[in-house]
DRENDO-1510 file (C-alpha; in Angstrom, 1 decimal, always signed):
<recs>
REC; n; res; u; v; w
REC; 1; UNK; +12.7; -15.7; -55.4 .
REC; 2; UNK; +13.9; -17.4; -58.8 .
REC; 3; UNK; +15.7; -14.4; -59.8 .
REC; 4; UNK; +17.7; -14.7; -56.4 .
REC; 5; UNK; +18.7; -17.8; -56.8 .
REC; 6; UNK; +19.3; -17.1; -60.3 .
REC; 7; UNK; +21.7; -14.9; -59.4 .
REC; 8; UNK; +22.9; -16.8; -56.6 .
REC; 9; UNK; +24.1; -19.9; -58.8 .
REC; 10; UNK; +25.8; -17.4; -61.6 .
REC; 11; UNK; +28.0; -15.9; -58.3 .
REC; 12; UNK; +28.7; -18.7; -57.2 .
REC; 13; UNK; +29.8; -20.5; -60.9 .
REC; 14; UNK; +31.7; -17.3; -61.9 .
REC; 15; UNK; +33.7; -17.6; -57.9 .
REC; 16; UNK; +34.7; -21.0; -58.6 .
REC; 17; UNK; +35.6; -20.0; -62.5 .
REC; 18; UNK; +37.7; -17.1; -61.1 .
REC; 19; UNK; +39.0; -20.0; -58.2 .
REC; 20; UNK; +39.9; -22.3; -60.7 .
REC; 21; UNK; +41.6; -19.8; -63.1 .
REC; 22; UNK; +43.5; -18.1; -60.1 .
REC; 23; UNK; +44.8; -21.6; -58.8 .
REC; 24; UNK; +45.7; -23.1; -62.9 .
REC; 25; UNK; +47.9; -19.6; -63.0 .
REC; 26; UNK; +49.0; -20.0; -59.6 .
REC; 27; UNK; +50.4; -23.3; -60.4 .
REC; 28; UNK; +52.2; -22.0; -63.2 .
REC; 29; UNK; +54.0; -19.3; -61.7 .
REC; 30; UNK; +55.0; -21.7; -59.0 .
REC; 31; UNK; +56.9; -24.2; -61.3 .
REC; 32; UNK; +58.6; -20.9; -63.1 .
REC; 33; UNK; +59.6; -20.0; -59.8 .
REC; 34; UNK; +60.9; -23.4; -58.7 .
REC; 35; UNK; +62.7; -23.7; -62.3 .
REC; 36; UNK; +64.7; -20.3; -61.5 .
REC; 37; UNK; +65.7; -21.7; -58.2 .
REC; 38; UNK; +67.0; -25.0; -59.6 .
REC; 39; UNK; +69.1; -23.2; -62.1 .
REC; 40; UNK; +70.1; -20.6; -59.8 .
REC; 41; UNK; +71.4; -23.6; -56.8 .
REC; 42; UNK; +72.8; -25.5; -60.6 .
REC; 43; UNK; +75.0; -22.3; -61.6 .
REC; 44; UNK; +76.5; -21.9; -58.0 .
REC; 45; UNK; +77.2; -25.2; -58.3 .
REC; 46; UNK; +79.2; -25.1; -61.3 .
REC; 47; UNK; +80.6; -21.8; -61.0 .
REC; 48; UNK; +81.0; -21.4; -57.4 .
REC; 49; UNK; +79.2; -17.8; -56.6 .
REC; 50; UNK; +77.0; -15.8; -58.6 .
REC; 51; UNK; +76.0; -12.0; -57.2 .
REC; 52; UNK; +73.2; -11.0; -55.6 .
REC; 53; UNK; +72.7; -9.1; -58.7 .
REC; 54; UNK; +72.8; -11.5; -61.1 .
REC; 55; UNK; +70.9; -13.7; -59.1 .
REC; 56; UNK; +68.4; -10.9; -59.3 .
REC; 57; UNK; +68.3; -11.0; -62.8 .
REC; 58; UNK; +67.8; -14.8; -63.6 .
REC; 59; UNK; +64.6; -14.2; -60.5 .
REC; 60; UNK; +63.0; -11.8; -63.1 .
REC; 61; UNK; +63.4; -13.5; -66.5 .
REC; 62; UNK; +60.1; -14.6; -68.5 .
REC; 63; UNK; +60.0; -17.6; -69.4 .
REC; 64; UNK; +61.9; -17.5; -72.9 .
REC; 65; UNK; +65.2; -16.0; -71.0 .
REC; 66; UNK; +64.8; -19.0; -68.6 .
REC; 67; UNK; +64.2; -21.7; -71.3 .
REC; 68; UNK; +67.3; -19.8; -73.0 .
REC; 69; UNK; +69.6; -20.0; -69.8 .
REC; 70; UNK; +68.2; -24.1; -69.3 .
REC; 71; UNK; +69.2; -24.8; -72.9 .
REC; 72; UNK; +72.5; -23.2; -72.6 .
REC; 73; UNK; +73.7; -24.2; -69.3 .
REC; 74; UNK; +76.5; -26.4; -70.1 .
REC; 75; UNK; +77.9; -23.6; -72.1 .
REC; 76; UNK; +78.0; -20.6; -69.1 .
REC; 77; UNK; +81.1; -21.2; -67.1 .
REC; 78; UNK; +80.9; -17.4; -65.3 .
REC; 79; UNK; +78.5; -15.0; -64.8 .
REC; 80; UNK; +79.7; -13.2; -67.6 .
REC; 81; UNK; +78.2; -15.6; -69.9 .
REC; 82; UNK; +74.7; -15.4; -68.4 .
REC; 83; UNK; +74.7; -11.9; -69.1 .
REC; 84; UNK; +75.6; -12.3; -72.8 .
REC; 85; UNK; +72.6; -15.2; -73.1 .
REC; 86; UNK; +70.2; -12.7; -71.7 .
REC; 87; UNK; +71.6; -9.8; -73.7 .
REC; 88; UNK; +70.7; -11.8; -77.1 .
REC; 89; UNK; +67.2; -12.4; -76.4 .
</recs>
């Protein structure tokens, strides 16, 4: 019986561990992937249209591309320039 609950109570700490950790990276990802979207509806903004593909390509950079692009924003004026601040790093 004490080994049962033994075991019970080291589930159930370990489920709300894994919860916990699941929910902190879960977070995370979420404000990467609002970040994109503000400096993807920023960019149309400025430049007027950007392609599906490059659009594409800003929705898969890690997070040092998209900390690149954020920094350099005021200097990209076409979608040319995104892909030379991508191609550096």
């Amino acid at each position: 019986m004490i080994m049962c609950t033994s075991l019970d109570l080291f589930a159930k700490r370990n489920r709300k561990a894994g919860f916990n950790e699941g929910k902190s990276v879960g977070k995370k990802e979420g404000r990467i992937e609002g970040k994109k979207t503000m400096l993807i509806e920023l960019l149309k903004t400025k430049i007027g249209y950007l392609s599906k593909e490059t659009i594409q390509l800003i929705r898969s950079c890690n997070r040092k591309e998209l900390e690149q692009l954020t920094k350099q924003f005021i200097m990209i004026n076409n979608q040319e320039d995104i892909l030379e601040i991508l191609d550096m790093h």
